[in-house]
Residue frames as qw, qx, qy, qz and C-alpha x, y, z in Angstrom:
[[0.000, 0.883, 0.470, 0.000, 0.00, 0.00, 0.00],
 [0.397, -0.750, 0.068, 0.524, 2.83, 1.95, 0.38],
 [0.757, 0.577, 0.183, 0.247, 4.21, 3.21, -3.07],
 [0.820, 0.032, -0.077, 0.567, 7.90, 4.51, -3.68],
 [0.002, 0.695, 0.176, 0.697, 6.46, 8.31, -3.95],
 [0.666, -0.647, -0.022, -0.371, 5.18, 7.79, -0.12],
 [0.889, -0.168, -0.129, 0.407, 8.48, 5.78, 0.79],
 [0.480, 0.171, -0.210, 0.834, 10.77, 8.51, -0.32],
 [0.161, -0.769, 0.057, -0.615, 8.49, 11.52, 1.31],
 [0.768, -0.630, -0.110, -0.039, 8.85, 9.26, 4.49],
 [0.770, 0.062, -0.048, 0.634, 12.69, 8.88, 4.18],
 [0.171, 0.478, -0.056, 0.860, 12.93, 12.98, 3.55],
 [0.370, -0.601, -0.069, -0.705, 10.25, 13.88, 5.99],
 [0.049, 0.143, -0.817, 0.556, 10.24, 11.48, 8.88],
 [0.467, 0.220, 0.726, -0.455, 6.30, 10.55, 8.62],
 [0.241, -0.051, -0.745, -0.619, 3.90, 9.60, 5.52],
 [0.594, 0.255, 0.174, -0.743, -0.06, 9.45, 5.53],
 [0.006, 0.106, 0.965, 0.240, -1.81, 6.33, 4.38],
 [0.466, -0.045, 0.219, -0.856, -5.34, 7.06, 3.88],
 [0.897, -0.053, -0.024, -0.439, -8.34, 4.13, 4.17],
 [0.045, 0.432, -0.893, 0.119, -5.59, 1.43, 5.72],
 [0.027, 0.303, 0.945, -0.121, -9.08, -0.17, 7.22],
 [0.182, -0.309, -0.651, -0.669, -12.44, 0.03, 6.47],
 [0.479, -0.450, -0.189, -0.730, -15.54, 1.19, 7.85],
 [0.841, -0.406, -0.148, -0.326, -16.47, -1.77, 9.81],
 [0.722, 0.039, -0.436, 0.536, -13.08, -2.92, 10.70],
 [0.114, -0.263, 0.337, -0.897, -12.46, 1.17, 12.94],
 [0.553, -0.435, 0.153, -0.693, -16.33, 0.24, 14.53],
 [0.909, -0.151, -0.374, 0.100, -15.02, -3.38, 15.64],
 [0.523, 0.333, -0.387, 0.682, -12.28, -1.45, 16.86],
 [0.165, -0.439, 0.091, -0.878, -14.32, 0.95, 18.88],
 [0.789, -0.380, -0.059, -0.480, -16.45, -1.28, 20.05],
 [0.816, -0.334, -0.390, 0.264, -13.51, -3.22, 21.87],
 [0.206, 0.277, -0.387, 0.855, -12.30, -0.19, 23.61],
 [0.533, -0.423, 0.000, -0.733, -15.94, 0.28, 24.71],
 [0.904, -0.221, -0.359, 0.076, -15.41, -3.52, 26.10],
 [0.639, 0.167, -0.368, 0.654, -12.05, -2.89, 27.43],
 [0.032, 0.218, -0.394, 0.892, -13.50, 0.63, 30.00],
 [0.630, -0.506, -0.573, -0.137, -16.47, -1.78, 30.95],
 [0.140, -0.757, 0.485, -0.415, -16.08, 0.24, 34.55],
 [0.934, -0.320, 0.136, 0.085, -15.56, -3.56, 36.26],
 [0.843, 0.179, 0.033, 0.507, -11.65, -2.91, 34.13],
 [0.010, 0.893, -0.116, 0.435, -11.14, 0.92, 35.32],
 [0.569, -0.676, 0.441, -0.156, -7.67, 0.65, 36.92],
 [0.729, -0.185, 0.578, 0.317, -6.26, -2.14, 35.28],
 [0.587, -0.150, 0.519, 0.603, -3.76, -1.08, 33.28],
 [0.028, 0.804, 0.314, 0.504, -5.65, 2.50, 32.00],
 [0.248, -0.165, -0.220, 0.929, -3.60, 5.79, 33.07],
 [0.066, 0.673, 0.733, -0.071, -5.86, 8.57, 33.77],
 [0.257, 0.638, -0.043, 0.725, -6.56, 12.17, 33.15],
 [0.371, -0.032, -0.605, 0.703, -5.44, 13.99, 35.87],
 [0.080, -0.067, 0.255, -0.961, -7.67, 16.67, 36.53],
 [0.629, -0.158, -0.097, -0.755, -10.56, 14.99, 36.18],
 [0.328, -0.354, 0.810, -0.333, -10.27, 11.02, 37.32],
 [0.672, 0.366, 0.529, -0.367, -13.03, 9.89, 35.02],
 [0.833, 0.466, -0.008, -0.298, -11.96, 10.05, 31.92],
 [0.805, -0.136, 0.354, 0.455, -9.00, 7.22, 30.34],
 [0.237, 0.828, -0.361, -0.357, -6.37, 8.88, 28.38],
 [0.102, 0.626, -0.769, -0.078, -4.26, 5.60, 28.00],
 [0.978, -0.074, 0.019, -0.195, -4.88, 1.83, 27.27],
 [0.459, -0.579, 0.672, 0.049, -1.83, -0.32, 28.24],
 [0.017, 0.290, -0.902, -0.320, -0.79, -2.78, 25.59],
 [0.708, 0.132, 0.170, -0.672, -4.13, -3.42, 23.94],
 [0.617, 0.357, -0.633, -0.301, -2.87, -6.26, 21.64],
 [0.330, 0.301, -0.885, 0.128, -2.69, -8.08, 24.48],
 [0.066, 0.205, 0.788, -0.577, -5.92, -7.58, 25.98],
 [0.670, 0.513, 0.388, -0.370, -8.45, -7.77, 23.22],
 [0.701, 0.309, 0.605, 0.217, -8.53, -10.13, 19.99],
 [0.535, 0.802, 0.180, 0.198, -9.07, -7.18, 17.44],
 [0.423, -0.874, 0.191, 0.144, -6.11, -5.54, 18.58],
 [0.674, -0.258, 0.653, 0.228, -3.91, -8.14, 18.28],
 [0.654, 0.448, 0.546, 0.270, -5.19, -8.84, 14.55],
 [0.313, 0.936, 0.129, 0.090, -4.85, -5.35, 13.39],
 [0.464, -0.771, 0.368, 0.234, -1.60, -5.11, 14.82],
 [0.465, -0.157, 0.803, 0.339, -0.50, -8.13, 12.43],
 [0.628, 0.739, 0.102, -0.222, -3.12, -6.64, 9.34],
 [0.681, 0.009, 0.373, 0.630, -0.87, -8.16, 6.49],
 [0.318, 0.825, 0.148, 0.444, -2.05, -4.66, 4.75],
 [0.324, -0.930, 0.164, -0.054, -0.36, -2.82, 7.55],
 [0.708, -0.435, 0.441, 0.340, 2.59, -4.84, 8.12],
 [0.709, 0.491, 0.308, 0.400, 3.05, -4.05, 4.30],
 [0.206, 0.937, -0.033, 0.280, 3.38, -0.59, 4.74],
 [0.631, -0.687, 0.360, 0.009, 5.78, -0.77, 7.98],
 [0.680, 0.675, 0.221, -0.182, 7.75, -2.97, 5.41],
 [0.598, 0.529, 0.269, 0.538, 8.27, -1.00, 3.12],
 [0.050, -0.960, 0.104, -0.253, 9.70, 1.71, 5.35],
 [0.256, -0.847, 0.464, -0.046, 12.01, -0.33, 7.31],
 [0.342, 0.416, -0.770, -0.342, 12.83, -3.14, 5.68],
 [0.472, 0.263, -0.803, -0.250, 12.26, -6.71, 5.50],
 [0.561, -0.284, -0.732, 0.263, 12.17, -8.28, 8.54],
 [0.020, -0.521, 0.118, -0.845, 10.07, -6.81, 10.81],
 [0.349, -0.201, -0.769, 0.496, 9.23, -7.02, 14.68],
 [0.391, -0.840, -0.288, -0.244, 5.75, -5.94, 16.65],
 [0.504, 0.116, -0.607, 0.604, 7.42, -4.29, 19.40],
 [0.029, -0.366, -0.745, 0.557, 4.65, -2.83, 21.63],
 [0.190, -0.639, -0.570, -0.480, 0.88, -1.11, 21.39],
 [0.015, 0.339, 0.552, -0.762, -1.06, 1.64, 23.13],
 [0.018, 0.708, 0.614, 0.348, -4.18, 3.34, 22.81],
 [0.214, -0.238, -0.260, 0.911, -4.03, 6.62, 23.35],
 [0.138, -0.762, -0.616, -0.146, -7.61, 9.40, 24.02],
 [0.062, -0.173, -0.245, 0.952, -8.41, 12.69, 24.12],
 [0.074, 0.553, 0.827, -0.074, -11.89, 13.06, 25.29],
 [0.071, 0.843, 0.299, 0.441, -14.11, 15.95, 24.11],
 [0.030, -0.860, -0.022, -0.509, -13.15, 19.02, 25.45],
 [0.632, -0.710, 0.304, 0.060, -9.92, 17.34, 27.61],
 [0.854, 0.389, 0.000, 0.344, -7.02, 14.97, 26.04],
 [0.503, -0.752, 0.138, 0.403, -3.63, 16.08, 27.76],
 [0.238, 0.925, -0.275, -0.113, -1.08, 18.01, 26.03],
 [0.920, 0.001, 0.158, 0.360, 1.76, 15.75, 24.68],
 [0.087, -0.865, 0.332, 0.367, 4.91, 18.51, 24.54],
 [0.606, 0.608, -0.499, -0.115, 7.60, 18.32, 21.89],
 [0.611, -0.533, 0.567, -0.145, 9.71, 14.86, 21.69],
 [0.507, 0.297, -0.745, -0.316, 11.10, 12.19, 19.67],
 [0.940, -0.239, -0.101, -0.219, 9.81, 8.52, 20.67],
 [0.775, 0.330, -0.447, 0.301, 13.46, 7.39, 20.35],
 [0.001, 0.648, -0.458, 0.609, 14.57, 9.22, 23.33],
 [0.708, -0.427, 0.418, -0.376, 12.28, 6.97, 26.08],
 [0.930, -0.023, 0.352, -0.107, 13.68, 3.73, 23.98],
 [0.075, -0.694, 0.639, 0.323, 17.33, 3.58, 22.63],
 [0.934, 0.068, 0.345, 0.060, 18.23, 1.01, 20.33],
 [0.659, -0.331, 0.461, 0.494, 20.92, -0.07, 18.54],
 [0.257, 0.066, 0.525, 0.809, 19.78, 1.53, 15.40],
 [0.382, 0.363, 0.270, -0.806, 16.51, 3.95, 14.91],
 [0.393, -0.066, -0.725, -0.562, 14.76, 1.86, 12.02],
 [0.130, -0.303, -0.929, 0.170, 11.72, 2.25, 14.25],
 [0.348, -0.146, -0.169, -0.910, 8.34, 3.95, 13.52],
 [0.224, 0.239, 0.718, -0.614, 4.57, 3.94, 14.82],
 [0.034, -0.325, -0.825, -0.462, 1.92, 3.41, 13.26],
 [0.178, 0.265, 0.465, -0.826, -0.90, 5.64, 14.17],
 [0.059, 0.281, 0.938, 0.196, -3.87, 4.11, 13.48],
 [0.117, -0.007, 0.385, -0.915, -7.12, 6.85, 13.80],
 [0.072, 0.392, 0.911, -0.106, -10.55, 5.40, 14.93],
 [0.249, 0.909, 0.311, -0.126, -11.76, 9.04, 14.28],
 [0.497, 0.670, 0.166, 0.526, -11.08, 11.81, 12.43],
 [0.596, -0.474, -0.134, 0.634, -8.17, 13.39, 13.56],
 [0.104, 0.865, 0.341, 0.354, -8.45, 17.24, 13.06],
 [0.126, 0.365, -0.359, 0.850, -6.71, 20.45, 14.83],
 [0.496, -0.526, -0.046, -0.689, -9.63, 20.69, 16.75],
 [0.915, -0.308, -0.124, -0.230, -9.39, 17.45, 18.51],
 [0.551, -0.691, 0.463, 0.076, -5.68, 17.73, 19.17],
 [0.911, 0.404, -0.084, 0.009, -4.23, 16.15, 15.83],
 [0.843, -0.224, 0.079, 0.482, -0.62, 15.34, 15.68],
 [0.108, 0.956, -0.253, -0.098, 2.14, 18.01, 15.02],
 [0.909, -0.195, 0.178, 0.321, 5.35, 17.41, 13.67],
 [0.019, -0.826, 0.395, 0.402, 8.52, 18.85, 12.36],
 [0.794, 0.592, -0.067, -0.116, 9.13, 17.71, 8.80],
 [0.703, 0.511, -0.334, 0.365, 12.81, 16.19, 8.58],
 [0.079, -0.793, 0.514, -0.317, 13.72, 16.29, 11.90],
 [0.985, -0.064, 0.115, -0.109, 14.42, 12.98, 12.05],
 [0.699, 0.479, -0.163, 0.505, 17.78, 13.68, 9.64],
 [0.234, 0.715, -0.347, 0.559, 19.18, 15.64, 12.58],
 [0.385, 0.131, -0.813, 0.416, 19.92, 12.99, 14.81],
 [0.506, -0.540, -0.670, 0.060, 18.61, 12.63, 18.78],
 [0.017, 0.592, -0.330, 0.735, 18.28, 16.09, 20.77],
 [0.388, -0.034, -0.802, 0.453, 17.99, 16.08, 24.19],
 [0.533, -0.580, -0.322, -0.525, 15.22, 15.85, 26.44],
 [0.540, -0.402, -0.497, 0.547, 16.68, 16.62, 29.86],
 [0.182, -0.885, -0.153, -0.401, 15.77, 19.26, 32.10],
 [0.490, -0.744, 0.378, -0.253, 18.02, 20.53, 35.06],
 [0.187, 0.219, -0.954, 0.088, 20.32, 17.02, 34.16],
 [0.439, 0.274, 0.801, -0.299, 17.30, 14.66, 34.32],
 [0.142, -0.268, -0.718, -0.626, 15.03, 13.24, 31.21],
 [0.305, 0.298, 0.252, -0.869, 12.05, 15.13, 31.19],
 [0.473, 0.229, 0.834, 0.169, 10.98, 13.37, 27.92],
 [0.377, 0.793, 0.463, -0.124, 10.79, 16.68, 26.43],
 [0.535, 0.096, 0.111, 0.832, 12.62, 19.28, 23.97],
 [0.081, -0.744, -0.290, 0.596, 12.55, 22.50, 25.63],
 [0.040, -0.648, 0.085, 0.756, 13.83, 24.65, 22.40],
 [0.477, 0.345, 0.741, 0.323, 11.91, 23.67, 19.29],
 [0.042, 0.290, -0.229, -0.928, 11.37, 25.97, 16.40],
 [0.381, 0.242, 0.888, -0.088, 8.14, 25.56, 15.58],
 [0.393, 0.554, -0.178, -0.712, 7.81, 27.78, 12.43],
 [0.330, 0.328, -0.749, -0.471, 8.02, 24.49, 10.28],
 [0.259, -0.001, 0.915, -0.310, 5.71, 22.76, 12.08],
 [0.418, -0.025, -0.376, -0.827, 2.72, 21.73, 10.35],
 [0.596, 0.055, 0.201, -0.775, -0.92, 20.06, 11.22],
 [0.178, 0.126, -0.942, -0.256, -1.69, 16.25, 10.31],
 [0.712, 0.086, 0.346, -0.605, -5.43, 15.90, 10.02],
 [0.227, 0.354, -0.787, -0.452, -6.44, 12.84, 8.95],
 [0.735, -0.042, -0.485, -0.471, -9.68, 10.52, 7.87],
 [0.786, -0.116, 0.556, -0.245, -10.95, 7.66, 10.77],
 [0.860, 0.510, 0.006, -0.004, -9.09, 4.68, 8.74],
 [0.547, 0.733, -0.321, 0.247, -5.90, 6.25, 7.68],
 [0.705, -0.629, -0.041, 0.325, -2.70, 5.76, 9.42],
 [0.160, -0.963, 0.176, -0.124, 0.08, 8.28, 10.20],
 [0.802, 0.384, -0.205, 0.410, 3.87, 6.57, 9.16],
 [0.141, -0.952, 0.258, -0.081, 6.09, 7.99, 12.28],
 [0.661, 0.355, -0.526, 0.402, 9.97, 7.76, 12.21],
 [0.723, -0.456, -0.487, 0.181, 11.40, 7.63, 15.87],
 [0.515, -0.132, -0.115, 0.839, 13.16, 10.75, 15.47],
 [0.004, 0.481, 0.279, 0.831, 10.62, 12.87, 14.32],
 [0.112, -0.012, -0.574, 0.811, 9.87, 15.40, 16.41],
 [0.272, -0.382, -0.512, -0.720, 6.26, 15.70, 17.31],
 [0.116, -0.032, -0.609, 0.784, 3.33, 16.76, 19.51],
 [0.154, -0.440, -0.879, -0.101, -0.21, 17.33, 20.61],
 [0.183, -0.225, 0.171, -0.942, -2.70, 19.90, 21.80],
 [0.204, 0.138, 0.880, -0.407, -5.44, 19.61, 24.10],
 [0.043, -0.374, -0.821, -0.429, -8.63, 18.43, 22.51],
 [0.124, 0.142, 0.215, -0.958, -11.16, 21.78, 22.18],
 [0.383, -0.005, -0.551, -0.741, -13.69, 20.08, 20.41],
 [0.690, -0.180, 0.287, -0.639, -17.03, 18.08, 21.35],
 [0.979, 0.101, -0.086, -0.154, -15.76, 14.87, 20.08],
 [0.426, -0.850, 0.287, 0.115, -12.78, 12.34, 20.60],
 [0.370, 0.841, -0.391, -0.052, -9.63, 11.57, 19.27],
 [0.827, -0.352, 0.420, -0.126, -9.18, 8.03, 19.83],
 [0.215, 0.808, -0.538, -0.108, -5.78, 6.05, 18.65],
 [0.942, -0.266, 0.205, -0.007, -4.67, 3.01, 18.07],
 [0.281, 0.767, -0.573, -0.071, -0.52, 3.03, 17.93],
 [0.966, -0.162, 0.132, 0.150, 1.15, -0.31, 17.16],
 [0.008, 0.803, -0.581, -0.131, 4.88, 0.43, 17.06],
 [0.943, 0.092, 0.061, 0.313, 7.41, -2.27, 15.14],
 [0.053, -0.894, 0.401, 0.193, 11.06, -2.26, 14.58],
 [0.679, 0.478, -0.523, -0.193, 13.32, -3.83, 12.46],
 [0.917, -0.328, -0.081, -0.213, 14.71, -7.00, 13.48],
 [0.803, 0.054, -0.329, 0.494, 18.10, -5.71, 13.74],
 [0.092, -0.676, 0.213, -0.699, 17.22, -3.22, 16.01],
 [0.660, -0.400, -0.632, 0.076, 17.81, -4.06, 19.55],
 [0.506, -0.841, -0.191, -0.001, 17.32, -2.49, 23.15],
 [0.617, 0.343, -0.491, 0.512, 20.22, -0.69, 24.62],
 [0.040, -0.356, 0.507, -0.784, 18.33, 0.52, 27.77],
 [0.420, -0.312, -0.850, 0.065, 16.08, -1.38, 30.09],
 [0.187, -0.206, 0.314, -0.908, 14.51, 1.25, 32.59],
 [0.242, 0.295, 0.800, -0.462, 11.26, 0.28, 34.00],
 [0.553, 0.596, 0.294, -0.502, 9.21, 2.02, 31.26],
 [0.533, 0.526, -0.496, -0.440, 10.91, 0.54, 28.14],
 [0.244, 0.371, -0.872, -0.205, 11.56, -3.13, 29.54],
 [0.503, 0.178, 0.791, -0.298, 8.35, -4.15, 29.86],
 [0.724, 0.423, -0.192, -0.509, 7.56, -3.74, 26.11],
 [0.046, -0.399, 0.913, 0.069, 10.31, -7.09, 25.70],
 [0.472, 0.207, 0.831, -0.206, 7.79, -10.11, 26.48],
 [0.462, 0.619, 0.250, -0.584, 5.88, -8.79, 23.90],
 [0.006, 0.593, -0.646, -0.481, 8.20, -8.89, 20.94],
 [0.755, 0.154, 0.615, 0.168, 7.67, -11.07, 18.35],
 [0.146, -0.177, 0.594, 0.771, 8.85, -11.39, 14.78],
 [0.615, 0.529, 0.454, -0.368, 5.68, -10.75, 12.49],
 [0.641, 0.749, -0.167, 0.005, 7.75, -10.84, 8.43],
 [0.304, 0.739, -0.573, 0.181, 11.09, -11.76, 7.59],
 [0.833, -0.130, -0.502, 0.194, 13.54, -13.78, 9.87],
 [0.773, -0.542, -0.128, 0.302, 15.09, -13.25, 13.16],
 [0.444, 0.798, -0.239, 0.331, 18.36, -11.40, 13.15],
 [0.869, -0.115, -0.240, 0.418, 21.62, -13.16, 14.49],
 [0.457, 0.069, -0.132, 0.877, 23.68, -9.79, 14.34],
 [0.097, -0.815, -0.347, 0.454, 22.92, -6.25, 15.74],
 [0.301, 0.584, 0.176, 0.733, 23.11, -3.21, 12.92],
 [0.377, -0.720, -0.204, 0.545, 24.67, -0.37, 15.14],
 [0.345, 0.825, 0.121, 0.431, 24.62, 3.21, 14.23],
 [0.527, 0.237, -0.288, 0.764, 27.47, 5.25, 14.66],
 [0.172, -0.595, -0.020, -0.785, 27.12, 8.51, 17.38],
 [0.065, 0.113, -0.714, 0.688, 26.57, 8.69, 20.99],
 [0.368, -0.462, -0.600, -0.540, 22.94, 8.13, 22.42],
 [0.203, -0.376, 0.432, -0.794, 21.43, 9.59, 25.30],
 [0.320, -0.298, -0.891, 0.126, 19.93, 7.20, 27.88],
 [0.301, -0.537, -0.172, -0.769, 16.62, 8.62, 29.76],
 [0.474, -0.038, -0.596, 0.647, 17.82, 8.80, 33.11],
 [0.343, -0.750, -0.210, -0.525, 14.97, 10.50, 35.32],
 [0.099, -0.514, 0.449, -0.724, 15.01, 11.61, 38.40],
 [0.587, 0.111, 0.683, -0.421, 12.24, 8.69, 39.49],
 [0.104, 0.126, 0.901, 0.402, 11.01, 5.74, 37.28],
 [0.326, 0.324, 0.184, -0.869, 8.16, 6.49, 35.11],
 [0.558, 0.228, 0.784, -0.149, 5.41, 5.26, 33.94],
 [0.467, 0.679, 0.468, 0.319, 4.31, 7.15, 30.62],
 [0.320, 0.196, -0.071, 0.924, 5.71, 9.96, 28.64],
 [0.324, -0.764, -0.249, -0.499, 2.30, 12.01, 30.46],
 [0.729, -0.623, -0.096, 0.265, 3.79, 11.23, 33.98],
 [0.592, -0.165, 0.063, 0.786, 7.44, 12.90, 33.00],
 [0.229, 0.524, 0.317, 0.757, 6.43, 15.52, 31.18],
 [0.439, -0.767, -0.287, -0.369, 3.89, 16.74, 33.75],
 [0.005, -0.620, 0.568, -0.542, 6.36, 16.03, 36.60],
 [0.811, -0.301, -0.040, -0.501, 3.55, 13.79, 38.50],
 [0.887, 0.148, -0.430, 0.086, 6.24, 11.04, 38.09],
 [0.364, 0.303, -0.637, 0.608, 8.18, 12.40, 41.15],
 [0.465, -0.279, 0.484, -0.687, 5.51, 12.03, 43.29],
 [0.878, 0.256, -0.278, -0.295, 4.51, 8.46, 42.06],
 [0.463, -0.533, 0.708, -0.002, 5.99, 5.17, 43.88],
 [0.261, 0.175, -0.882, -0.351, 7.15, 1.86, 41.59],
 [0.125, 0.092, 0.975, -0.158, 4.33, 0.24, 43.26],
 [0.308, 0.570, 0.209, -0.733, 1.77, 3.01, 42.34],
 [0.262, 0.509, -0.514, -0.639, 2.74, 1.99, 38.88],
 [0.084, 0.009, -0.983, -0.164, 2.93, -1.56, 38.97],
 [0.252, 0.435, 0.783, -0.366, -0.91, -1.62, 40.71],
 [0.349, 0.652, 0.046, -0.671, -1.72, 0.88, 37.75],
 [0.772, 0.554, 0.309, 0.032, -0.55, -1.21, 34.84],
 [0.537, 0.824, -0.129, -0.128, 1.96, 0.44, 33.57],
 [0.167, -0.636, 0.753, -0.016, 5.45, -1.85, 34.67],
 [0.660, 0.004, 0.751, -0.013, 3.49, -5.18, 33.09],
 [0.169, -0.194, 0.536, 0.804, 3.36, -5.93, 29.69]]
């Protein structure tokens, strides 16, 4: 699905637009197992909340592993085509969220690259952003900076401590990714991108399976990147015997207190949070 026009804008740009990836009824199977999944008998397990209000979920913890459709769409051989044909051959699931912003809430996600909360041994890893609705400015669509991906990993420490954010982005090149319930949203792990808070009367619900090539491999284990591991699995291609290491120094995301999501660092919340708060919340299992 992916065609060599939409390969090379990803390569230059650092994300690419797929529009109708799934169909009508395939997004309201989808919906309707999130609506299974915040039955309130499962509020608390392993759903991060918004703060300021307590009621509504912003986060589903590794859906693929806690409802069927999930799982399958993760492995959609149309999807796994596109994914692909961005990072090659052989290609590894390597974890899933679900991420909400409810009508007129949906927390601010600040600039950041994904790579930063999960080193690896090379960056041939991208997300898939899947969008059960139409993603729009209004509802807090995605922002990103076109090609910053080609200028390596900046740094997302505050005061010497990951923060999981880049304080000094130029965001005159930033542009606006609305895009059709269906379509999904090609991100590279370096591109920088971000979120506003949903102003609108409807929400802005996400399903992100992330893969990575199958010579990419972990170089940091913290609490909030080794529990995606268990998960892993090859889904195309074959195993890989050797590690492909890029050249250059990589920053490790060394916080001040272990955290649970990139909403808990950013916000700060995450120094007032114990490991056990987390673990009874879902977010330290896979």
């Amino acid at each position: 699905m992916i065609s060599a026009q939409q390969a090379q804008f990803y390569a230059h740009h650092g994300f690419v637009v797929v529009d109708d990836v799934f169909d009508t009824e395939t997004i309201r199977e989808a919906i309707g197992a999130i609506d299974e999944l915040l039955d309130p008998s499962n509020l608390g397990k392993a759903f991060e909340m918004e703060p300021n209000d307590g009621a509504t979920v912003r986060r589903i913890w590794s859906p693929t592993q806690k409802h069927h459709v999930f799982e399958r769409l993760a492995a959609d051989p149309a999807l796994v085509d596109c994914v692909q044909a961005l990072i090659g051959d052989d290609v590894m699931f390597h974890y899933s969220k679900i991420n909400m912003k409810g009508p007129k809430v949906g927390s601010v996600v600040k600039w950041h690259q994904d790579f930063s909360y999960y080193p690896h041994t090379n960056s041939d890893l991208l997300t898939a952003l899947i969008f059960l609705d139409d993603a729009t400015r209004e509802n807090g669509c995605l922002r990103v900076i076109p090609g910053s991906h080609r200028r390596g990993l900046r740094s997302h420490d505050i005061d010497g401590y990951f923060r999981g954010t880049v304080s000094d982005v130029d965001e005159s090149d930033a542009v606006a990714v609305e895009v059709k319930a269906g379509g999904a949203l090609f991100l590279h792990c370096l591109t920088l991108h971000a979120s506003e808070k949903n102003t609108s009367d409807l929400p802005r619900r996400t399903f992100l399976p992330a893969y990575r090539a199958a010579d990419a491999f972990p170089i940091y284990f913290g609490p909030h990147a080794a529990h995606n591991e268990p998960g892993v699995r090859l889904l195309r291609g074959q195993a890989a015997r050797f590690a492909r290491v890029e050249s250059g120094v990589h920053r490790l995301p060394i916080a001040e207190r272990d955290f649970g999501s990139i909403y808990e660092v950013q916000e700060g919340s995450h120094l007032n949070k114990s490991m056990s708060d987390m673990k009874s919340s879902g977010y330290a299992v896979a």
